[in-house]
C-alpha positions in Angstrom: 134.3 93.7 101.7 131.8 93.6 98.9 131.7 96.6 96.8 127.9 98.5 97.4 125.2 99.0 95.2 123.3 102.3 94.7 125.8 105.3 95.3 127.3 107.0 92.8 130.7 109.0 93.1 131.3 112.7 93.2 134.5 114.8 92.6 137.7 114.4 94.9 136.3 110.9 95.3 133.7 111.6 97.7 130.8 109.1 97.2 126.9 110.1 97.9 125.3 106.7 99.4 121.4 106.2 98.0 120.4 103.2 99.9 118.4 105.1 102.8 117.3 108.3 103.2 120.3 109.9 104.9 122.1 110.5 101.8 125.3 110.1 103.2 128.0 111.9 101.3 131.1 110.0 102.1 134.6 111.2 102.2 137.3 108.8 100.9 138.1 106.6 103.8 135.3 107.6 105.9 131.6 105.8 106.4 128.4 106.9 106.3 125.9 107.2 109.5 125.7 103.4 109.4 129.3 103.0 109.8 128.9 100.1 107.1 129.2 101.6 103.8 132.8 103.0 103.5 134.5 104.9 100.8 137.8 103.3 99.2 139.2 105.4 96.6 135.4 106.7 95.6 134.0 103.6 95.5 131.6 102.3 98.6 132.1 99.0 99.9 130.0 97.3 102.5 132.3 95.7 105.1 129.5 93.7 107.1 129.2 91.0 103.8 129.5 87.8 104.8 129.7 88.8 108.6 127.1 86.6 110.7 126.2 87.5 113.8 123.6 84.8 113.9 122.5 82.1 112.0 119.7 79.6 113.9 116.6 78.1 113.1 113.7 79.2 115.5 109.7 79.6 115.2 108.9 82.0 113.0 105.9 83.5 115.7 109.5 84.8 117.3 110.2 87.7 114.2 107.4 88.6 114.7 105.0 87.2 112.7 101.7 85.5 113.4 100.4 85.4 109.6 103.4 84.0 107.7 103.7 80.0 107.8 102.4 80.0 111.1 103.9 77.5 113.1 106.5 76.6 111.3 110.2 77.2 111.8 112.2 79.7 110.0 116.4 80.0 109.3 117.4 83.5 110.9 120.5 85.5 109.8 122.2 89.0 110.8 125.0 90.9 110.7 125.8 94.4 112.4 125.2 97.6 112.4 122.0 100.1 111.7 121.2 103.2 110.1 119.2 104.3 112.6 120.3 105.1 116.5 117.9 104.4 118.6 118.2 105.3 122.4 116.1 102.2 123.5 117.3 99.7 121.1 116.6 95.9 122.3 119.3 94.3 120.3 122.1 97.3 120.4 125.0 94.4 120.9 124.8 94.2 117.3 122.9 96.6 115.6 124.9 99.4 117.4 128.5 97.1 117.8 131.0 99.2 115.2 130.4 101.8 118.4 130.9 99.3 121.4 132.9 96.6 119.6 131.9 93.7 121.8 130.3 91.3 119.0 131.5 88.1 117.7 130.9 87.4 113.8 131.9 84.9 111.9 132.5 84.7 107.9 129.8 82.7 106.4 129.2 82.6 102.4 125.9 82.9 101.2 125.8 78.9 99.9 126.5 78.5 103.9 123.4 80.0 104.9 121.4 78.6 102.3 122.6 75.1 103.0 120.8 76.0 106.9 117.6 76.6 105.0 118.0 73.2 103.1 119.4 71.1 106.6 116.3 72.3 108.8 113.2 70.6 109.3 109.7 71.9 108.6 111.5 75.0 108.0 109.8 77.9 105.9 112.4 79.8 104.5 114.8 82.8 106.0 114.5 85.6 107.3 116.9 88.5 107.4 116.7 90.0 111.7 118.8 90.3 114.7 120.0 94.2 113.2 118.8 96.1 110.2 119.3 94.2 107.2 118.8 97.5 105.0 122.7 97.9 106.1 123.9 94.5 104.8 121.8 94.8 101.8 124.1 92.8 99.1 124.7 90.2 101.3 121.1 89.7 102.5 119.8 90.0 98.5 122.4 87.5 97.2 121.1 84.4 99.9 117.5 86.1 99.1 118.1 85.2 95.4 119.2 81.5 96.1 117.1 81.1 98.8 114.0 81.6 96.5 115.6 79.7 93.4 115.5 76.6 96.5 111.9 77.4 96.8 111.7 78.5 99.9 110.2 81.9 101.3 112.2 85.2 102.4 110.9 86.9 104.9 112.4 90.9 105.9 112.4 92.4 109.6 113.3 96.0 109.4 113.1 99.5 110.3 111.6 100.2 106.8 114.7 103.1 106.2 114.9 102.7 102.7 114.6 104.3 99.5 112.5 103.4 96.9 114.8 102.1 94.1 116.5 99.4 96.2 113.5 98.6 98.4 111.9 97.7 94.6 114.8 95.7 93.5 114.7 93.9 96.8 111.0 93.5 97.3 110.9 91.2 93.9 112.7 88.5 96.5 110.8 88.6 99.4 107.4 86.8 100.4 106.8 88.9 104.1 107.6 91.9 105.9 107.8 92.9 109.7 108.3 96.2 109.7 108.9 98.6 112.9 107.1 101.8 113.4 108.8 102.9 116.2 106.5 106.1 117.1 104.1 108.1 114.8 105.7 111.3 115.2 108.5 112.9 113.5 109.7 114.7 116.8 110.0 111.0 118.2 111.7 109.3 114.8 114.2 112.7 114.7 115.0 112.9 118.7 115.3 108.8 119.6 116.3 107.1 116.2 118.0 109.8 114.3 115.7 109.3 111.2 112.6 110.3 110.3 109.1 108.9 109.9 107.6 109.8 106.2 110.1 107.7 104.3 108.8 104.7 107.2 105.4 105.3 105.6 106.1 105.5 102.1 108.2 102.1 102.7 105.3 100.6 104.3 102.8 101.7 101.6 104.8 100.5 98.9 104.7 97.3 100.4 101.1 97.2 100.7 100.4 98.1 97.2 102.8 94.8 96.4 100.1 93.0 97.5 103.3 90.9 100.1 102.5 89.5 103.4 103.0 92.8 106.0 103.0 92.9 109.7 103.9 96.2 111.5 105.4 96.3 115.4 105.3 99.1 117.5 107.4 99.3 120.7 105.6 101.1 123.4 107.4 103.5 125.5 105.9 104.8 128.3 105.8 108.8 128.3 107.4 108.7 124.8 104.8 107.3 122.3 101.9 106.1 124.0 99.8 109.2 123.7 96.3 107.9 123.3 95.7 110.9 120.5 98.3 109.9 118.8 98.2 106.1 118.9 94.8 106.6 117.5 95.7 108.7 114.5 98.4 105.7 113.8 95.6 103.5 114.0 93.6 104.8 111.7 96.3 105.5 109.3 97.6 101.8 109.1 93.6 101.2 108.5 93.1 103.5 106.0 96.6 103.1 104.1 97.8 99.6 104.8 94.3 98.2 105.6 92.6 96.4 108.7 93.6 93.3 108.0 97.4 94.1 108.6 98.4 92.3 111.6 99.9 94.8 114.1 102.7 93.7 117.3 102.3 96.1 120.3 105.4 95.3 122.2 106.7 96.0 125.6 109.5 98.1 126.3 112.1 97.1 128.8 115.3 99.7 129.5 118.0 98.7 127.2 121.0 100.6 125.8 120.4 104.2 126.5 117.1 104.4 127.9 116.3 103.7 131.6 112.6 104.2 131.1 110.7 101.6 133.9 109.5 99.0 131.7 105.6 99.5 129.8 102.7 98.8 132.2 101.0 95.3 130.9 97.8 97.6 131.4 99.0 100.1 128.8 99.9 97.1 126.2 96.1 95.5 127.0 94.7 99.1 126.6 96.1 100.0 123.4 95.4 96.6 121.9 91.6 97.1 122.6 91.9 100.9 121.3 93.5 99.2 118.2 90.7 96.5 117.5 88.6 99.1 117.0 90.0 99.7 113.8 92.1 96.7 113.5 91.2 93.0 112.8 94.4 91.4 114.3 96.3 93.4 116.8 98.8 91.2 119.4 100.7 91.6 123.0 104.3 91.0 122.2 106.6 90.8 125.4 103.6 90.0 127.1 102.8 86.4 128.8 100.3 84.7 127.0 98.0 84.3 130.1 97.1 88.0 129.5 95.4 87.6 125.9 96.6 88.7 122.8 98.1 86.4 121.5 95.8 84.1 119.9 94.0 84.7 116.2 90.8 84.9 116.4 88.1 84.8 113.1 86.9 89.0 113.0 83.5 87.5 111.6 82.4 84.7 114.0 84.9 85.0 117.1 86.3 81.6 116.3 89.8 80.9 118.0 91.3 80.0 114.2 95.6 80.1 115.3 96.3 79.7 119.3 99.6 80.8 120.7 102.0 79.9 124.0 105.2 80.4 124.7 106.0 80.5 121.4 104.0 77.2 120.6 101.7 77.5 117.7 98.6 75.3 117.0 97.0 75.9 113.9 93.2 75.2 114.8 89.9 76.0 112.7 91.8 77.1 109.6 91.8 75.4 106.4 94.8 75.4 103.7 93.6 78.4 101.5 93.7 80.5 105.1 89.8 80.6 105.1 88.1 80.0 109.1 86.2 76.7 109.0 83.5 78.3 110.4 82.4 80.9 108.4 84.6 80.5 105.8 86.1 84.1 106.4 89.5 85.0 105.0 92.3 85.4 107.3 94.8 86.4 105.6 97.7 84.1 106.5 100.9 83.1 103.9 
């Protein structure tokens, strides 16, 4: 175990985690909501360092994200465990294994993973997925540093459940940023993930006003956050605040973990996505074969098909190296 950064300890050695926004006060021996950050004798200690759950290269298009190296490969890594619990998580076997305990992880040092960045062909850089890395954050901010001093990119795919002084300190390090707003409601964030949405937001602005590559998923659910009302106030918020420009992932649900939900319509997925480009300049089907659209980037000034997409195969088309279409010269915003 690696001892934690940002908590500070109380009396009768209880320590108060300040990482996320639960605030967990810890009791000696006990963990917080994460079940990742324990106290030992009023210190916290992560005990997911060093624990891999994965460690591959794969297209980066798979994170998601469209904008960032596109077509290139990128080094994924994860641990276990998450701070938030969400009913209809898509990856529970290791973001929620501490509670099921049917995971396999080996112990890998962080010159390990950096050597995969180093070994792999027309590879990017890494990026930190598979469960929330907000819950391995030493681990994932020690291969962050070397990966960069390599010259390679970091890229982060999270829930966004941070607070602001370590999502500062770890923001210097990384080049991109998927992050998932899971519903734009806090009735939704409070009832399925056990969080809450503002401190989502203010992660997500923060980011922005970085000026770092940001993307932004949302899982539709039917019956759960695919009010057209609300959808559209989220659009117009990620306009407004984050700008039309960010690319946004409307992914399909399928029942997973707790939630037996019949999977999302395709129809509701295509519908949204056109609701979104009202607003939007780059809005994409996730889960969603690429025979029914959305998938491809297309130039918002003259239509032309600049990045086209299948099956995870990416050809870069109509785009030149400063991210401008050849057509119109039009910026596209791509890292």
């Amino acid at each position: 175990m690696q001892e934690a950064q940002f908590y500070k300890t109380h009396s009768n050695k209880r320590a108060k985690c300040l990482l996320c926004p639960h605030a967990c006060i810890i009791e000696e021996n006990n963990a917080g909501k994460c079940n990742i950050r324990i106290n030992k004798d009023g210190k916290l200690y992560s005990k997911n360092y060093g624990k891999a759950t994965g460690l591959h290269a794969e297209p980066v298009e798979k994170k998601p994200l469209y904008h960032f190296y596109p077509g290139q490969q990128i080094v994924s890594v994860g641990t276990y465990g998450c701070n938030l619990r969400c009913d209809f998580c898509q990856n529970y076997h290791m973001s929620q294994a501490h509670v099921h305990n049917d995971f396999f992880s080996n112990d890998i040092s962080t010159d390990r993973v950096v050597k995969q960045v180093l070994n792999s062909s027309e590879c990017c850089g890494m990026a930190y997925t598979f469960n929330e890395p907000v819950v391995w954050y030493e681990y994932m901010l020690e291969i962050a540093e070397k990966v960069k001093n390599n010259g390679f990119a970091n890229a982060v795919v999270s829930n966004g459940y941070i607070n602001p002084k370590p999502l500062e300190k770890l923001i210097n390090l990384i080049d991109g940023f998927n992050i998932d707003l899971k519903a734009f409601t806090d009735d939704f964030y409070r009832k399925y993930t056990g969080a809450t949405l503002e401190p989502v937001k203010k992660t997500l602005k923060t980011i922005r006003s970085k000026n770092i590559h940001l993307e932004v998923t949302n899982l539709i659910i039917p019956g759960l956050n695919d009010d057209i009302k609300i959808f559209k106030t989220m659009i117009n918020w990620i306009a407004d605040e984050l700008g039309p420009q960010t690319p946004l992932h409307l992914s399909r649900y399928f029942p997973s973990y707790k939630m037996n939900i019949a999977p999302t319509p395709i129809k509701t997925i295509v519908s949204l996505r056109e609701i979104a480009m009202d607003k939007l300049y780059f809005v994409y089907c996730g889960n969603v074969s690429s025979s029914y659209g959305g998938s491809d980037t297309v130039c918002p000034k003259c239509k032309t098909k600049v990045i086209e997409r299948a099956n995870y195969k990416t050809y870069v088309k109509n785009l030149n190296f400063e991210g401008n279409c050849n057509q119109c010269n039009y910026n596209i915003a791509v890292s």
